[in-house]
CHARMM internal coordinates of N, CA and C (Angstrom, degrees):
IC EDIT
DIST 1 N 1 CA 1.4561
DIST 1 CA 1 C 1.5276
ANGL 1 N 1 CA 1 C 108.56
DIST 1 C 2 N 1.3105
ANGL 1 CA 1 C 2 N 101.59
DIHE 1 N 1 CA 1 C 2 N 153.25
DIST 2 N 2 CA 1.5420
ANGL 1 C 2 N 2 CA 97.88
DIHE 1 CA 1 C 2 N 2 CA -164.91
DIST 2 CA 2 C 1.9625
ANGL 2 N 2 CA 2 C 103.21
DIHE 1 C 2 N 2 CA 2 C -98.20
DIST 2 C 3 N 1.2424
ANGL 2 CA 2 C 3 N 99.07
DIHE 2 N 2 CA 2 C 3 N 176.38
DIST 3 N 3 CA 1.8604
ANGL 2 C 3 N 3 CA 99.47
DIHE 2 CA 2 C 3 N 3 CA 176.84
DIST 3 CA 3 C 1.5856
ANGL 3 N 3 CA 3 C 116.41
DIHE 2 C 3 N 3 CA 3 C -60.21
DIST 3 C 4 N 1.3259
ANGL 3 CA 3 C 4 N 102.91
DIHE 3 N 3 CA 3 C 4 N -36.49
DIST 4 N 4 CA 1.4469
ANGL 3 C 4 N 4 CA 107.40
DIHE 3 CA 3 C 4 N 4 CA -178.56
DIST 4 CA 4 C 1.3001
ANGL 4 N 4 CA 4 C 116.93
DIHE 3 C 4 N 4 CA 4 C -67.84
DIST 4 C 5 N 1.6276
ANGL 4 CA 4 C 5 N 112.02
DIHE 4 N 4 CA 4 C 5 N -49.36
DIST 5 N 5 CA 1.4060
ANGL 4 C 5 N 5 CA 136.75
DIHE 4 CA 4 C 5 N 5 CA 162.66
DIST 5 CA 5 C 1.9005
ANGL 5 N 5 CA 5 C 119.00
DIHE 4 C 5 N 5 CA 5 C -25.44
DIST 5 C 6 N 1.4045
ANGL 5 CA 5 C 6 N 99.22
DIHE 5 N 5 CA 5 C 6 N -46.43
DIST 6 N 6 CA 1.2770
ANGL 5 C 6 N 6 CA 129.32
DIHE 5 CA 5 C 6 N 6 CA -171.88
DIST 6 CA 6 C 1.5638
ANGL 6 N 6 CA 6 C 113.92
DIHE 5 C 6 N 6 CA 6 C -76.00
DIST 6 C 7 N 1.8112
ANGL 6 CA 6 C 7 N 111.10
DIHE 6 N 6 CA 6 C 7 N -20.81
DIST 7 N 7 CA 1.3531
ANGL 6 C 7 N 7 CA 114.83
DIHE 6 CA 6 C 7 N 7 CA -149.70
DIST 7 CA 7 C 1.2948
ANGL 7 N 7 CA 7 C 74.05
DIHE 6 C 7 N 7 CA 7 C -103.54
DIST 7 C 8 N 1.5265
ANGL 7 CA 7 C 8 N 115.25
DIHE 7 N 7 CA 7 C 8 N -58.38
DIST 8 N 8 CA 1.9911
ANGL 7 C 8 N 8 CA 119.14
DIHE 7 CA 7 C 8 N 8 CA -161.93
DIST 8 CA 8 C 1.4407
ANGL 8 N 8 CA 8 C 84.46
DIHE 7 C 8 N 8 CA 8 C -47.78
DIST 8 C 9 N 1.0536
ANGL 8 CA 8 C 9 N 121.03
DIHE 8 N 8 CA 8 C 9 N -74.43
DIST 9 N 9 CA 1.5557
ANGL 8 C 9 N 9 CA 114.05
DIHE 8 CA 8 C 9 N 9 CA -147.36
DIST 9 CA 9 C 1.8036
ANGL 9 N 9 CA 9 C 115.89
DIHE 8 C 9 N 9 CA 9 C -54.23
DIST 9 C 10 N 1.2313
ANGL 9 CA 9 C 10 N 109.34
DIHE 9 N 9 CA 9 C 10 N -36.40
DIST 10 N 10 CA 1.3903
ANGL 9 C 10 N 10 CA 119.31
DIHE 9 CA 9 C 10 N 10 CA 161.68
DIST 10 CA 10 C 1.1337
ANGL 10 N 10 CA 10 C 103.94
DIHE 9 C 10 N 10 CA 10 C -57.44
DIST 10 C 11 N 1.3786
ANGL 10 CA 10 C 11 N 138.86
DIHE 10 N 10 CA 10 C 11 N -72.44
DIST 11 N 11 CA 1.5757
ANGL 10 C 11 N 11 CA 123.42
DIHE 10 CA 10 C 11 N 11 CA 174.60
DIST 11 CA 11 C 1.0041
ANGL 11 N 11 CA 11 C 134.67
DIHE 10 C 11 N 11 CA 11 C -39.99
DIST 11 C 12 N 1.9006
ANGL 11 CA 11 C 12 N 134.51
DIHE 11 N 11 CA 11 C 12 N -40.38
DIST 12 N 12 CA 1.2336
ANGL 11 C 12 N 12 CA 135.96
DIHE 11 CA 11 C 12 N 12 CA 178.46
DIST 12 CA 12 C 1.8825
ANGL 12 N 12 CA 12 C 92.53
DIHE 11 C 12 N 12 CA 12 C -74.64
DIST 12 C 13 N 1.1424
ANGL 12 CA 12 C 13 N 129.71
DIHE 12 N 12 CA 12 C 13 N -32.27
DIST 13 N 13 CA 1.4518
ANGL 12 C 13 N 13 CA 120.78
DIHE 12 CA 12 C 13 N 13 CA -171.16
DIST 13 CA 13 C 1.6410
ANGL 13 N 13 CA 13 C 95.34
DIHE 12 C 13 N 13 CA 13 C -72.33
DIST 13 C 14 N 0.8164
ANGL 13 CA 13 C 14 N 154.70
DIHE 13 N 13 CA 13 C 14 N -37.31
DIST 14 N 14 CA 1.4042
ANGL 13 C 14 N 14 CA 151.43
DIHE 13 CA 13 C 14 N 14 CA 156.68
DIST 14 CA 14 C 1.4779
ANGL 14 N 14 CA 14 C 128.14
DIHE 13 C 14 N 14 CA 14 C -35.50
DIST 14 C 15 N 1.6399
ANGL 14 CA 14 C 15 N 81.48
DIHE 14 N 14 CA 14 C 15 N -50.41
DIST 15 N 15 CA 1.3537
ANGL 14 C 15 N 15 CA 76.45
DIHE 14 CA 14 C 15 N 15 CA -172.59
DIST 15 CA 15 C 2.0436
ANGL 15 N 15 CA 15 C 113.19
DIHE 14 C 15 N 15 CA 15 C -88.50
DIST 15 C 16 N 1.3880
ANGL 15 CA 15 C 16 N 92.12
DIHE 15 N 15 CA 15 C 16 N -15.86
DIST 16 N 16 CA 1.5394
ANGL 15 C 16 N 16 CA 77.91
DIHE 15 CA 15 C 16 N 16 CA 167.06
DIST 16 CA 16 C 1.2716
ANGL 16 N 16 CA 16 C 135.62
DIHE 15 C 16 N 16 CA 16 C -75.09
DIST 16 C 17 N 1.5915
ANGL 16 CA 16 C 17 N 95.78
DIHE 16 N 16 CA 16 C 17 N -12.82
DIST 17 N 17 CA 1.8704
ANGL 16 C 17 N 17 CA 112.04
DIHE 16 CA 16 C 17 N 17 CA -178.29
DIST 17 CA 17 C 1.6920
ANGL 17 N 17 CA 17 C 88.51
DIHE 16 C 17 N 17 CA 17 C -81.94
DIST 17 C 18 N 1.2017
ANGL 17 CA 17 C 18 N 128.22
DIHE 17 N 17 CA 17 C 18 N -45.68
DIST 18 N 18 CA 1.7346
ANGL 17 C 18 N 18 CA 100.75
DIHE 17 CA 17 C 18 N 18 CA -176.66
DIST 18 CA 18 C 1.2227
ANGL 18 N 18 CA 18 C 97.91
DIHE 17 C 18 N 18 CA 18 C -77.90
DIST 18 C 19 N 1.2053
ANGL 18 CA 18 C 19 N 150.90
DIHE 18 N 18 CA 18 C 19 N -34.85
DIST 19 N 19 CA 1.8479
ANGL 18 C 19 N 19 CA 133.26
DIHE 18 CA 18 C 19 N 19 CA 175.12
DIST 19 CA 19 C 1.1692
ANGL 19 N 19 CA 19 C 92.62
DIHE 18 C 19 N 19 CA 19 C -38.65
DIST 19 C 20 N 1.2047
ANGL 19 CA 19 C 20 N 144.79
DIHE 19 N 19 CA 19 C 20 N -95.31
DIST 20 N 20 CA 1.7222
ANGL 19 C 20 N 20 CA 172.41
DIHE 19 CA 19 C 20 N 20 CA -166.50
DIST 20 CA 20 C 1.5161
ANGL 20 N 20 CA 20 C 99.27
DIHE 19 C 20 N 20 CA 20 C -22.04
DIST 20 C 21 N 1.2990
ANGL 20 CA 20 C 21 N 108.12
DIHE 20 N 20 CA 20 C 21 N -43.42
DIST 21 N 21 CA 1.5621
ANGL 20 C 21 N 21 CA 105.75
DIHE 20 CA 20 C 21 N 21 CA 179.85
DIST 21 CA 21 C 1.4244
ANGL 21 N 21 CA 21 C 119.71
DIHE 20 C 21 N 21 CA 21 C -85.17
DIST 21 C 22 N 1.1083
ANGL 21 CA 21 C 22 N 104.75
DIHE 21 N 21 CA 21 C 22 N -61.93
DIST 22 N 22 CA 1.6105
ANGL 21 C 22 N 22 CA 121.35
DIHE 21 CA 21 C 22 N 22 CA 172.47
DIST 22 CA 22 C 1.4365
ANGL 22 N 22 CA 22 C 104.21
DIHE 21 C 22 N 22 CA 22 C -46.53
DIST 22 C 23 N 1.2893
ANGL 22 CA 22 C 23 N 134.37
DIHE 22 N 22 CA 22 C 23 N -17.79
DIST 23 N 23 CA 1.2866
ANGL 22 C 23 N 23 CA 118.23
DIHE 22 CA 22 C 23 N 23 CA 177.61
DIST 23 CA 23 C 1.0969
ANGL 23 N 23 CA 23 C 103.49
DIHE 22 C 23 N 23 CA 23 C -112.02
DIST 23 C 24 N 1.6474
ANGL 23 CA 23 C 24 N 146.13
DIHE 23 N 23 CA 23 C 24 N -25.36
DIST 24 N 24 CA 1.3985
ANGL 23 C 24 N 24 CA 128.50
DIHE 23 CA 23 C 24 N 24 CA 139.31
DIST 24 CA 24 C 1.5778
ANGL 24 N 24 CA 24 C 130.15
DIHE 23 C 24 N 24 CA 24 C -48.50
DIST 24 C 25 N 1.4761
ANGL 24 CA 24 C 25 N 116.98
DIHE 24 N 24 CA 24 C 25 N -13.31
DIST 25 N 25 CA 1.2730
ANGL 24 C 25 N 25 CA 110.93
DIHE 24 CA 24 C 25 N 25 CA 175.73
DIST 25 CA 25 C 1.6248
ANGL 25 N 25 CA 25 C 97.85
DIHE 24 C 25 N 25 CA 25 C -98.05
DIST 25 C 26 N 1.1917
ANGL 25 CA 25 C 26 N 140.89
DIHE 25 N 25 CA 25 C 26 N -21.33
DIST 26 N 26 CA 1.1644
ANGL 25 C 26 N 26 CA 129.88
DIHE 25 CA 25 C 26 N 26 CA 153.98
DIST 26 CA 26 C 1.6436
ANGL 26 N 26 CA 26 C 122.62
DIHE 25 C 26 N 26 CA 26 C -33.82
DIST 26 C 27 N 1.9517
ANGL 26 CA 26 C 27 N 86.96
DIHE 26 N 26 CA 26 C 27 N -59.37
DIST 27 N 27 CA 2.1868
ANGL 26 C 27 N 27 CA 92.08
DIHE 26 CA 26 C 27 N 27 CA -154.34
DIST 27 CA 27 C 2.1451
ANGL 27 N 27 CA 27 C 88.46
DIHE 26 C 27 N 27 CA 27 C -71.77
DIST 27 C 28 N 1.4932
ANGL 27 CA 27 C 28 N 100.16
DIHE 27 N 27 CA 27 C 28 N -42.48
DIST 28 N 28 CA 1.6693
ANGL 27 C 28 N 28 CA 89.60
DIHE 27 CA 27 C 28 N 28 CA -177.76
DIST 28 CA 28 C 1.4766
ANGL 28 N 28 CA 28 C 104.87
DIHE 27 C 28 N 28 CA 28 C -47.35
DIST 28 C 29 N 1.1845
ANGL 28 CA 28 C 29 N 142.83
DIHE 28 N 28 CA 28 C 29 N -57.16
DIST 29 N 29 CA 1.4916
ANGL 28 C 29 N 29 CA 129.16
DIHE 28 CA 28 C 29 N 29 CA -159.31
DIST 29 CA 29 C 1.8648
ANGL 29 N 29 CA 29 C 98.68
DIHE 28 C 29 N 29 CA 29 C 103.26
DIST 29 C 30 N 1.4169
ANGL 29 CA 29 C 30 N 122.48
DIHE 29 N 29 CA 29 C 30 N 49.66
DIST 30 N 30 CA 1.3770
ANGL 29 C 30 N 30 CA 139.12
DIHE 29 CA 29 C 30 N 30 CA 153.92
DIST 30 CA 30 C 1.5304
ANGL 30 N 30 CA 30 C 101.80
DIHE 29 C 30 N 30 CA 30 C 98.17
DIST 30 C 31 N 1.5141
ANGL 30 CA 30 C 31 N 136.94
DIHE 30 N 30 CA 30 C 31 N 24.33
DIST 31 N 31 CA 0.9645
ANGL 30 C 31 N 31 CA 147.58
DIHE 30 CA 30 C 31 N 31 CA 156.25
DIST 31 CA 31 C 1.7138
ANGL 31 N 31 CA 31 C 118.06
DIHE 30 C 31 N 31 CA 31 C -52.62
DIST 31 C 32 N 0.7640
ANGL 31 CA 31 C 32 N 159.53
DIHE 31 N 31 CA 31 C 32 N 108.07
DIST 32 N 32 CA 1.4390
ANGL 31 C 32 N 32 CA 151.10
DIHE 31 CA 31 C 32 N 32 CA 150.30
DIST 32 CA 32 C 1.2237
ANGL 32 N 32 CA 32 C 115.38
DIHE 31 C 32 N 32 CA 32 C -49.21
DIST 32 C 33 N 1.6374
ANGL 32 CA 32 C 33 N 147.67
DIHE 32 N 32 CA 32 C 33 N 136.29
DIST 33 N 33 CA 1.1682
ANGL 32 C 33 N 33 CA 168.26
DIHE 32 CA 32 C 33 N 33 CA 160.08
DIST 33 CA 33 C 1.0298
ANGL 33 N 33 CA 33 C 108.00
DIHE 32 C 33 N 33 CA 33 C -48.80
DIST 33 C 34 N 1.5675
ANGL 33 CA 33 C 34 N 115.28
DIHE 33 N 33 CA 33 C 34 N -68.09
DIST 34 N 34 CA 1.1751
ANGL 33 C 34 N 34 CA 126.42
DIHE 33 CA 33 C 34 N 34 CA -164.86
DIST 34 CA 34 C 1.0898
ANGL 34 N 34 CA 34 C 116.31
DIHE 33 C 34 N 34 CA 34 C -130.71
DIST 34 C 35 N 1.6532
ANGL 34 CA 34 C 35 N 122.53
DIHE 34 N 34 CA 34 C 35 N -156.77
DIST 35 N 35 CA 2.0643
ANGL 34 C 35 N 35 CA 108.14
DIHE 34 CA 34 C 35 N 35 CA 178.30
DIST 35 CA 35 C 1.6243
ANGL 35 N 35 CA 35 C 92.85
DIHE 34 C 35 N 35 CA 35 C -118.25
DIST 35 C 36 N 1.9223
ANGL 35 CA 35 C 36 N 122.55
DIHE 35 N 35 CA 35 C 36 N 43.26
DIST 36 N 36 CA 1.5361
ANGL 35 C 36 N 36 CA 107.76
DIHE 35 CA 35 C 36 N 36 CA 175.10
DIST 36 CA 36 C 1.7929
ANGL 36 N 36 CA 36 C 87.81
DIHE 35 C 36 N 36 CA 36 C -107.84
DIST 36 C 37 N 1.2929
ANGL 36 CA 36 C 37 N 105.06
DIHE 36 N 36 CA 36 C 37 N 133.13
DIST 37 N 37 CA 1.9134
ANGL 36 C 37 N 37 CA 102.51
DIHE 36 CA 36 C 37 N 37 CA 173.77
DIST 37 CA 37 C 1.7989
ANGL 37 N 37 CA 37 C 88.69
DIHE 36 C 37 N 37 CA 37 C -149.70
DIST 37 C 38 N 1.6843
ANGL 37 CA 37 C 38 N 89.28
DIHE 37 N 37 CA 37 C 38 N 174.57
DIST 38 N 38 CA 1.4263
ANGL 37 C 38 N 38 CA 85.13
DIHE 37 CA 37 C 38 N 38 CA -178.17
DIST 38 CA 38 C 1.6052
ANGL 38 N 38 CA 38 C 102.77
DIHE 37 C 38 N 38 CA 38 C 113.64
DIST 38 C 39 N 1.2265
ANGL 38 CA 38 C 39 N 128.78
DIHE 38 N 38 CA 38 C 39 N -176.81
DIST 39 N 39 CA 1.6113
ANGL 38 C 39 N 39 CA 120.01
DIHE 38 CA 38 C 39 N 39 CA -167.57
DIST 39 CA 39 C 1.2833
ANGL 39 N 39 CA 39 C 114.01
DIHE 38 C 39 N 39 CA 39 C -67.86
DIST 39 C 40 N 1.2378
ANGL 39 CA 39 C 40 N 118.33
DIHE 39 N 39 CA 39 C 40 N -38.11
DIST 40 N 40 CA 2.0689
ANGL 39 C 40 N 40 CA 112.38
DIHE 39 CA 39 C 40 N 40 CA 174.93
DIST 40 CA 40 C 1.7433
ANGL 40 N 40 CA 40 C 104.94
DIHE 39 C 40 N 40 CA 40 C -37.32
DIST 40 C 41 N 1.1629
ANGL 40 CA 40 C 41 N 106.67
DIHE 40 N 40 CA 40 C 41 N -59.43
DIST 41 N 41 CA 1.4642
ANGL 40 C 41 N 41 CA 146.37
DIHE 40 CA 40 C 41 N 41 CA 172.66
DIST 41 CA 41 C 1.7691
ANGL 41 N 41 CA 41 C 96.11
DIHE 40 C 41 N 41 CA 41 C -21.64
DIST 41 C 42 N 1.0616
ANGL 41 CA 41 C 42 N 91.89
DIHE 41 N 41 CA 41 C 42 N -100.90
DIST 42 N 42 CA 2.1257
ANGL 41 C 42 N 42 CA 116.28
DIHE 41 CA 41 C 42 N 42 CA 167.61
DIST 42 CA 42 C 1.5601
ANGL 42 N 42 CA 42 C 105.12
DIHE 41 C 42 N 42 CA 42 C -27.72
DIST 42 C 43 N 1.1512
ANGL 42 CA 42 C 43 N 97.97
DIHE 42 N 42 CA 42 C 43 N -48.17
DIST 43 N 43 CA 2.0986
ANGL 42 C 43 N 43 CA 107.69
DIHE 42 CA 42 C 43 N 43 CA -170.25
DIST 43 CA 43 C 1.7947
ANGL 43 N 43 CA 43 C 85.04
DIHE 42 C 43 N 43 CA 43 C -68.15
DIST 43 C 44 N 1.1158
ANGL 43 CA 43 C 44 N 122.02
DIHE 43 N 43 CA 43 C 44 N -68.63
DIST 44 N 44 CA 1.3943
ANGL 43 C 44 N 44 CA 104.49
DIHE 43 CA 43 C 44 N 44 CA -158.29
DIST 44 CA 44 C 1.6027
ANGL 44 N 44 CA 44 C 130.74
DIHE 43 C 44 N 44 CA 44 C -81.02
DIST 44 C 45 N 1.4572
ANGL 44 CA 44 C 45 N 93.52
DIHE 44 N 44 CA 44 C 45 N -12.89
DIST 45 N 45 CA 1.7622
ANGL 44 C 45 N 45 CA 94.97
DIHE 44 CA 44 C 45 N 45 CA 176.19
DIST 45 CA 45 C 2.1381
ANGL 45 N 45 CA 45 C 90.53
DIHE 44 C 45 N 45 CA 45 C -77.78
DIST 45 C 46 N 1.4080
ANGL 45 CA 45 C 46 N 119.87
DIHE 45 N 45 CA 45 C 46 N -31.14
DIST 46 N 46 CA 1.3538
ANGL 45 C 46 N 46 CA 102.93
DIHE 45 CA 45 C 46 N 46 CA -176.68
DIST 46 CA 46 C 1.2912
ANGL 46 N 46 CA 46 C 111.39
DIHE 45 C 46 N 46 CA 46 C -53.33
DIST 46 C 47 N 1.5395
ANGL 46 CA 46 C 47 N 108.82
DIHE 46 N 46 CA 46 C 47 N -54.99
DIST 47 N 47 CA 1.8819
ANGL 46 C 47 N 47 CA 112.19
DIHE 46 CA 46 C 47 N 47 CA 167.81
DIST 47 CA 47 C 1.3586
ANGL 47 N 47 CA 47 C 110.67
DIHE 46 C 47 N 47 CA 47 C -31.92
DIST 47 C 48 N 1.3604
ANGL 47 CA 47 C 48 N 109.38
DIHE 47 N 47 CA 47 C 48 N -70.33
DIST 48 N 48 CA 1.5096
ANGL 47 C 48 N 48 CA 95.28
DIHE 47 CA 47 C 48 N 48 CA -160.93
DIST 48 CA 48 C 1.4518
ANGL 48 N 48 CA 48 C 116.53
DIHE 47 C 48 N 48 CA 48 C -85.35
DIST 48 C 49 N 1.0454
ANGL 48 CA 48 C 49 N 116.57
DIHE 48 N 48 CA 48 C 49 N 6.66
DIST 49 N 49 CA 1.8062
ANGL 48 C 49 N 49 CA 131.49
DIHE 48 CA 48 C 49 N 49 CA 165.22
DIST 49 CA 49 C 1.6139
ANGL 49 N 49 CA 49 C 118.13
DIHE 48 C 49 N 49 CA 49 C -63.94
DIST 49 C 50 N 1.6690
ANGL 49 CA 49 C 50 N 95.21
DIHE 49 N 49 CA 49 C 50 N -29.70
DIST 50 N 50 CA 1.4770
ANGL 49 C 50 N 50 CA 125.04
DIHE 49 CA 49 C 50 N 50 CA -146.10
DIST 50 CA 50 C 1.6737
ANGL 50 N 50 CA 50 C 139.85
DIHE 49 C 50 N 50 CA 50 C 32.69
DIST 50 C 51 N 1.4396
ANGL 50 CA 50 C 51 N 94.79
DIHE 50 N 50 CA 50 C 51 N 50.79
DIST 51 N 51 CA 1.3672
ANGL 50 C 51 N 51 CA 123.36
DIHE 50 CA 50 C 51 N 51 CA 168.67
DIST 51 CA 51 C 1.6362
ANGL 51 N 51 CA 51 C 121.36
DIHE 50 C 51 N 51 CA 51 C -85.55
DIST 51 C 52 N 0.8570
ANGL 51 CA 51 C 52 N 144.69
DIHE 51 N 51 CA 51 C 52 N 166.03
DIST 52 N 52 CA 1.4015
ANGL 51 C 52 N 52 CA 156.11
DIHE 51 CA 51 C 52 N 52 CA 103.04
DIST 52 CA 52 C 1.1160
ANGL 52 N 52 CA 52 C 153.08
DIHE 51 C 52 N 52 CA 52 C -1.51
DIST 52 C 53 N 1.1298
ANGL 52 CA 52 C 53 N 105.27
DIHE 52 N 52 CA 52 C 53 N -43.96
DIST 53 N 53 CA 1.6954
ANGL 52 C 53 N 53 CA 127.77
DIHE 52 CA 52 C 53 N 53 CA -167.64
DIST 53 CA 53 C 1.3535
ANGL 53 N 53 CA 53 C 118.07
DIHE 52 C 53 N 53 CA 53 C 52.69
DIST 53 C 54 N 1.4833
ANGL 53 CA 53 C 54 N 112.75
DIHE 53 N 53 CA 53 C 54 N 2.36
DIST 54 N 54 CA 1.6900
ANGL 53 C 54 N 54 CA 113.44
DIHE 53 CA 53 C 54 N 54 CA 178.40
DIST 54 CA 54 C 0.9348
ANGL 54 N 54 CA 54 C 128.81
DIHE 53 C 54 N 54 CA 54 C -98.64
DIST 54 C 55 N 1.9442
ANGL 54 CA 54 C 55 N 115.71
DIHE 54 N 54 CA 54 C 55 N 27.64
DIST 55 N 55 CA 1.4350
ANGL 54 C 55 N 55 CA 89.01
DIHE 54 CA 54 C 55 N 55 CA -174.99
DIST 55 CA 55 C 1.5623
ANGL 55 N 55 CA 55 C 80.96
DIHE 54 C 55 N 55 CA 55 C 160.85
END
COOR INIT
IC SEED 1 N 1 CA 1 C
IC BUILD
């Protein structure tokens, strides 16, 4: 696998662990899923909030 190869896939694995969370800390009512928080975290409850974050 190549470096780049290595990066996408590290990135989509990220980002599905903050989807996964951010939307269990949504349906719980401020529960965390797991122990990943922090901006992945913020980025994906905004997704699935369907906000922005700008404002």
């Amino acid at each position: 696998m190549t470096p780049s190869r290595h990066l996408a896939l590290g990135m989509v694995l990220t980002a599905t662990a903050g989807l996964v969370d951010a939307a269990g800390f949504i349906e719980l009512g401020g529960y965390f899923t797991s122990f990943m928080s922090g901006n992945t975290t913020q980025a994906g409850a905004a997704l699935v909030d369907g906000s922005s974050g700008s404002g």
